[in-house]
C-alpha positions, 0 to 999 in steps of 0.5 A: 700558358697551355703546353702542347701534348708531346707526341710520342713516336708509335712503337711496338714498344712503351716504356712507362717510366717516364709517365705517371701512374695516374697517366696510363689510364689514358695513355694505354687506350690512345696507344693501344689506338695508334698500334692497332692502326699502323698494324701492331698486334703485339706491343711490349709495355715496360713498367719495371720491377719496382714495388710492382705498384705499376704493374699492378695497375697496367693489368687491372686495366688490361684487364678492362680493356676491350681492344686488348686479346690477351696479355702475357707476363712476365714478357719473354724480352724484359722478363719481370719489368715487362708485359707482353699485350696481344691486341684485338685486330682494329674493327672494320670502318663502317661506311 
């Protein structure tokens, strides 16, 4: 039996510990996505302080990441467990 996906409210919030690390190569592009249609230019993604594993992993891709302008960490709200992403505005729809 095939689960459906779980749709996760869009925030200018995303607070990893409830995904995998595995996940987020997906889920970062699909929400980064959202924010950037419903207006968000700044989102807060929350990885926790931990063994920084997460961390690491969440800005090795950001890195990668066009839609992504700048990323700041720690964030000024969630100190050490969070990073501060500045997306890019969403590209104009062609006609």
């Amino acid at each position: 039996m095939d689960e459906d996906p779980h749709r996760i409210p869009i925030t200018n919030e995303l607070d990893l510990h409830t995904f995998r690390p595995s996940e987020i190569g997906d889920l970062l592009p699909e929400y980064f996505a959202e924010c950037q249609q419903a207006g968000f230019r700044g989102v807060r993604v929350i990885h926790g302080k931990g063994t920084g594993a997460l961390r690491e992993g969440v800005h090795a891709l950001l890195r990668r990441m066009p839609e992504v302008e700048e990323f700041h960490y720690p964030a000024a709200e969630g100190s050490w467990g969070a990073t501060w992403v500045i997306l890019k505005p969403p590209a104009p729809e062609s006609t």
